[in-house]
N, C-alpha and C positions, 0 to 999 in steps of 0.2 A: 262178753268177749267180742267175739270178730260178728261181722255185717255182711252177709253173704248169700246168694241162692245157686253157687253151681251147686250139681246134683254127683252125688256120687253112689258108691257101691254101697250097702250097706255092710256093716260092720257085725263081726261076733259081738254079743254080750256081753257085758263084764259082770266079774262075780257078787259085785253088789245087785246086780240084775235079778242074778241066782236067789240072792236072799230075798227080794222083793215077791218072789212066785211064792217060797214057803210064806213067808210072813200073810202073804195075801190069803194064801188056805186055813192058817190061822185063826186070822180077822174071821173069815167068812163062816169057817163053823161057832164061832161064836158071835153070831149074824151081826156083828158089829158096822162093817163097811161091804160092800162088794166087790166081787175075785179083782184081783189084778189080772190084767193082762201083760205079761213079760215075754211067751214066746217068740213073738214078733221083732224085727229089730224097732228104733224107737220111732224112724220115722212110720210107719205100720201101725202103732198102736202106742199108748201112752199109758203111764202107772195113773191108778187110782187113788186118791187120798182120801182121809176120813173127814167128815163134818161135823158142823157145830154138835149138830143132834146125835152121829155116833158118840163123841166125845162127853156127852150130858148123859145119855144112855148108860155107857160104863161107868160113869161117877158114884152109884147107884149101887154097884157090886165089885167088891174087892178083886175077884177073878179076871172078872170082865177089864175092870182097871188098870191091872199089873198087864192084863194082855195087850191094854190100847196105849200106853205107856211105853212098854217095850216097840210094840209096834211103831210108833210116833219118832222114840230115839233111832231107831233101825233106818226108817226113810229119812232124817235130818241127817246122819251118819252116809246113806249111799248117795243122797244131794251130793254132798261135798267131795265124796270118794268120785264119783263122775266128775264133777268141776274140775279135780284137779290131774285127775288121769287125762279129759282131752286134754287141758290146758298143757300140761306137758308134754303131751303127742305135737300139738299146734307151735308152742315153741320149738321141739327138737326139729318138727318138718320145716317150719319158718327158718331155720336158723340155716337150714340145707341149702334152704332157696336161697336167702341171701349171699350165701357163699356160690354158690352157683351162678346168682344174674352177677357177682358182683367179680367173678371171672369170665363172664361173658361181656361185659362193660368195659375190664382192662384190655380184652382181645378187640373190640368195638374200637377202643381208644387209638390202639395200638397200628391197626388195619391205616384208620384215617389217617393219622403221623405219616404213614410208608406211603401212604398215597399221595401226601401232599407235598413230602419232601421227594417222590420222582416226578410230581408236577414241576414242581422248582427247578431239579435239572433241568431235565427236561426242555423248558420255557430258556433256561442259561444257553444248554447246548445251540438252541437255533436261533439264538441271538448272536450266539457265538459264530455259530456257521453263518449269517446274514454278513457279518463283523469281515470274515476272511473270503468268502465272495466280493465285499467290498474293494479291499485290497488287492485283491486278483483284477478286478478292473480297472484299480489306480493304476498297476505297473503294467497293464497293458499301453494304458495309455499313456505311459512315460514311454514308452518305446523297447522295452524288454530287453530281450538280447541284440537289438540296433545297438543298442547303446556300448556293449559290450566290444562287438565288432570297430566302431568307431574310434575307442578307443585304442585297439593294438593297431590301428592304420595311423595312429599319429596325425598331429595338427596343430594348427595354434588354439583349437579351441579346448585342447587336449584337457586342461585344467578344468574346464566347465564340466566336459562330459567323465570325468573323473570322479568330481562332488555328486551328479548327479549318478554315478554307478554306486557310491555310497550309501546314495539314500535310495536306492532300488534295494540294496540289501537288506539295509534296516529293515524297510518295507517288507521283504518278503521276510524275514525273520520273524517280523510280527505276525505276517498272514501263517507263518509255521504255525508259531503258538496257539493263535488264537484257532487253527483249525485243531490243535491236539487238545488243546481245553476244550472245543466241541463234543469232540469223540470220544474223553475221557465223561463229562458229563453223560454224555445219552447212554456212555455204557453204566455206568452211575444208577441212570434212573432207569432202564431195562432192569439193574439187578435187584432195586429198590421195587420194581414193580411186580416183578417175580417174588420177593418175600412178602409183600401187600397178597398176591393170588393165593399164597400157602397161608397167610392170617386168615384171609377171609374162611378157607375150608378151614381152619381150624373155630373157627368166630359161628361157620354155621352149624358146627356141632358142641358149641362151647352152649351156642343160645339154644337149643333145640331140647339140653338138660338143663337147662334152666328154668322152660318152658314145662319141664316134664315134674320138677321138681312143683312150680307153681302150682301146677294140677293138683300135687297132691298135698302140700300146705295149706291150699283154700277150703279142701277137701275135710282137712282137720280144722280149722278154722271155722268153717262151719258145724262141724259136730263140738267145738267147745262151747259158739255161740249157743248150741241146743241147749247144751247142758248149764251153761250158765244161766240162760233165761228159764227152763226152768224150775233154778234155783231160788233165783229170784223170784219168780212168781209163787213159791209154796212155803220156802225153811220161814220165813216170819210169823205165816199161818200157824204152821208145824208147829213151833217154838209156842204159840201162844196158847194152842191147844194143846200143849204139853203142860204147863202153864198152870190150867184150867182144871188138870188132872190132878196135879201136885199142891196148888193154894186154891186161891177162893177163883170162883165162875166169874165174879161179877169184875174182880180186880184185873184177872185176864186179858177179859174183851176189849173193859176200856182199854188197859194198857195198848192191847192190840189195833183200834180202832186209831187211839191219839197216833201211834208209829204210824199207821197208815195213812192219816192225814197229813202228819208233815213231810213224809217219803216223798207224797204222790205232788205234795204242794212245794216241794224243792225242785223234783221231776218239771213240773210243770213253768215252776222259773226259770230252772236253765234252758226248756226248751224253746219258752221265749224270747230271751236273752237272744239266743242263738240265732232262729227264726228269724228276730228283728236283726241283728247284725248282718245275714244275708240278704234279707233286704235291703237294707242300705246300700251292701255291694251290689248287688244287679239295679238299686236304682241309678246307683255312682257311675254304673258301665254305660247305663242307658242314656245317660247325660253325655258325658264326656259324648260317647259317639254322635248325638245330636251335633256336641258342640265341634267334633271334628269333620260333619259332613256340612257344616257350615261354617267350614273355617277358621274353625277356634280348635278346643284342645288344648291340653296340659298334662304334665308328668302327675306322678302317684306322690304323697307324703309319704313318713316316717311313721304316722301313729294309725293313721286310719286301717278299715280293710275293704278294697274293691276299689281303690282308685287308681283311674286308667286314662288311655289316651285318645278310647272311641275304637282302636285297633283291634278290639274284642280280649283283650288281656285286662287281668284286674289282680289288683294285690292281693295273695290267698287270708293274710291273718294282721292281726294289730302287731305291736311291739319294734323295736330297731332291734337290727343284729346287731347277735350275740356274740357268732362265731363266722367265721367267713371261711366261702372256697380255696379249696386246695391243701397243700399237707400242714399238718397242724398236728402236736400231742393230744391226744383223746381224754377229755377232761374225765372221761368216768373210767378209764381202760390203764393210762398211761403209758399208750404205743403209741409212735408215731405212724400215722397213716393219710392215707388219702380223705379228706371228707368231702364227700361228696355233691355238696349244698350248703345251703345258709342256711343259721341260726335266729327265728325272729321269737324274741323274750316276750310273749304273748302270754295272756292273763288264763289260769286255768278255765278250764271247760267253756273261753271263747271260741266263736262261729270259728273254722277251716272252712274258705269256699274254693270254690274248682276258679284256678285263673284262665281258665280257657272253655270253650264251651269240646265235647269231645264223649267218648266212653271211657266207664269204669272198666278198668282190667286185672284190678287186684285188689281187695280189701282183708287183708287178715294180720296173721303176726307174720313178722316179717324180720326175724334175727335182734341183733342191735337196737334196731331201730323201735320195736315195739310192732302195734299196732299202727298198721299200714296202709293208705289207699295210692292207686297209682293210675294215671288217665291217660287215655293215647286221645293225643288229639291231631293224630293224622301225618301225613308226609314226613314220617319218621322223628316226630316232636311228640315228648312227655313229661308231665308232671309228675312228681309224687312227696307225699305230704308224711312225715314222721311221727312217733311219739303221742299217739291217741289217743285219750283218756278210754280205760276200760270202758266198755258199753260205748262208747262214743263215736261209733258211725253211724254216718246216715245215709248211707249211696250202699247200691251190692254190684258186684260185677256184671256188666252188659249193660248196664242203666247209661243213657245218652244223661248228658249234664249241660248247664252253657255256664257261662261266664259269672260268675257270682253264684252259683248254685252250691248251697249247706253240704257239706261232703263229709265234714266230722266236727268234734269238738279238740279242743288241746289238751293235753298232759303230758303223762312224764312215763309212758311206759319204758321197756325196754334198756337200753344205757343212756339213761337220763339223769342229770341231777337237779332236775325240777324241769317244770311246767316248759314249755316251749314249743316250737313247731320248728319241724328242720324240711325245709323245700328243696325238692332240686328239681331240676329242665335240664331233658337229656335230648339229644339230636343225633340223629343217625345210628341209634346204639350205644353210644358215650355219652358222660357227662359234661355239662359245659358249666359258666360262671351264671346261677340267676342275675346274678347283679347287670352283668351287660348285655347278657338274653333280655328278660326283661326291660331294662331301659332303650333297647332296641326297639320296642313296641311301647315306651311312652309310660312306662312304670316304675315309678322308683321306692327307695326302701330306708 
């Protein structure tokens, strides 16, 4: 599951916890294994399992057998009762948080708009007011009310200073306008700037439960990771030494030894794979920037991952998108909504590396989206990467990262309907388009 080291409270127990104390006094009066340790919560203390030799021991006597049997289904049976108790703690908290940042991101969004639209006025109004200042100077210097006066004294010039009282009016007609469209704007953007002040108070308690919610999704996140690892590190044993109880010793082992070579020999390809695909990308980042501190430089492709412009940004994964920013029907959902980022059709359990060098600030389940990592890399700019294949981090929160640094692998967790990686670059709170974020710093997709 989730890749994680905040620390949290510890947790009550759960009732397969409970079974694991009996079963353990069990085992031990029939000196099969050694007491479990269950009082404790799990980070405190860890269950005990049985070995080859208790296992070979009870083969020997039917008592002993049916005990280490039972025994053996009991701890395979509370594996999995754990696994999926966090796991569903982790998505229900994940699902909290997401709904939480992702009402603190429309208020983010929301703030900025109001701010930028009584920038606008704003900027209109004192162009406006520069505009009818203007004009008040012109018709000074046509002669203002001279002109007036000259007229009702009559003359022969009467016809000239006539057209020119005409176009004194016009004039000032216009300097009217143009001063009521000033005034109308600034109050415009005064009243725009006053509902910007009331988003923000609402933005800073929108983000502050958002923040509260994170806390406690990583929190489960981290306790599913426990329990998933392990899971994995023991039901195959379990299972094989149950195995060993039920058919023959010798069929068991092997069987169990061959699983664990090719587990551990698939483990070990993809971590290569991976490994080496991050490399590439921080070699790719280390070039380009050579090549931009001497002049050169170049945009990102379509297929690679970690090609950059020298700018310190680098392509997080392989594949072209899939799905692009902004509102779109939700291929797994069928609602129309906001999405958030882009879609790159990336090959399962390929490298995810950090486009920016920065801290980890979230790695867990995260709603929707699955398995989650999200990096602040400072002045109010952040990444976050979607859809992680189970087990598939490799960063924990507070961990510094740079640019091309392995952060996860791809999948399809969460509302996925295959393999991908969904990125998004957020600024100030809100979200923005990767596509011209990124190409802004010399990377393309």
């Amino acid at each position: 599951m989730s890749r994680s080291s905040a620390a949290t409270a510890p947790r009550p127990r759960t009732t397969a916890t409970g079974r694991r104390r009996l079963l353990a006094t069990g085992l031990a009066l029939a000196g099969l294994v050694a007491t479990l340790v269950v009082d404790a919560p799990r980070a405190e203390a860890a269950t005990s399992y049985p070995s080859w030799d208790d296992v070979m021991a009870a083969r020997g006597q039917e008592s002993a057998k049916a005990a280490q049997v039972s025994g053996i289904k009991a701890l395979i049976s509370d594996l999995t009762a754990d696994v999926d108790a966090a796991t569903a703690e982790a998505e229900r908290l994940g699902e909290a948080y997401e709904k939480a940042q992702r009402n603190a991101l429309r208020a983010a969004e929301q703030e900025q708009s109001l701010r930028a639209e009584a920038d606008e006025h704003t900027e209109i109004a004192e162009q406006s007011a520069a505009q009818a200042g203007r004009f008040a100077a012109q018709m000074a210097r046509s002669g203002g009310a001279d002109v007036t006066t000259s007229v009702l004294t009559g003359g022969e010039d009467s016809r000239d200073l006539l057209y020119d009282l005409g176009a004194l009016s016009k004039l000032s007609e216009q300097a009217e306008r143009v001063e009521n469209a000033a005034t109308t704007d600034a109050s415009v953007a005064r009243s725009l700037t006053a509902q910007a002040d009331r988003a923000a108070v609402a933005l800073e308690r929108l983000a502050q439960a958002a923040e509260d919610r994170m806390a406690e999704a990583q929190a489960a996140s981290d306790r599913a990771e426990a329990a998933y690892d392990e899971q994995q590190a023991n039901k195959a044993r379990l299972e094989a030494q149950l195995a060993a109880l039920t058919t023959g010793r010798a069929r068991a082992e092997a069987e169990f030894a061959e699983g664990e070579r090719k587990r551990k020999a698939e483990e070990a390809r993809v971590r290569r794979e991976a490994e080496a695909a991050a490399a590439r990308a921080q070699a790719a980042a280390a070039a380009a920037a050579a090549a931009a501190n001497s002049g050169g430089g170049g945009g990102g492709g379509g297929g690679g991952v970690g090609t950059g412009s020298g700018t310190g940004w680098v392509r997080p994964a392989g594949g072209w998108i899939t799905s692009g920013y902004g509102v779109r029907v939700n291929p797994y959902t069928g609602v129309t909504t906001m999405h958030d980022g882009i879609d790159l059709g990336s090959a399962c359990s390929s490298a995810i590396v950090a486009a920016s060098a920065g801290t980890v600030e979230y790695a867990g389940w995260y709603g929707g989206y699955g398995n989650y990592v999200r990096i602040d890399h400072g002045n109010g700019v952040k990444t976050a990467y979607g859809h992680i294949v189970n087990g598939g981090f490799r960063v924990a929160p507070g961990q510094r990262v740079a640019a091309g640094t392995l952060v996860a692998l791809v999948g399809s967790t969460g509302h996925s309907t295959g393999c991908h990686l969904h990125f998004e670059t957020h600024v100030g709170g809100g979200t923005t388009s990767p596509v011209s974020f990124m190409a802004a710093r010399g990377v393309g997709f």
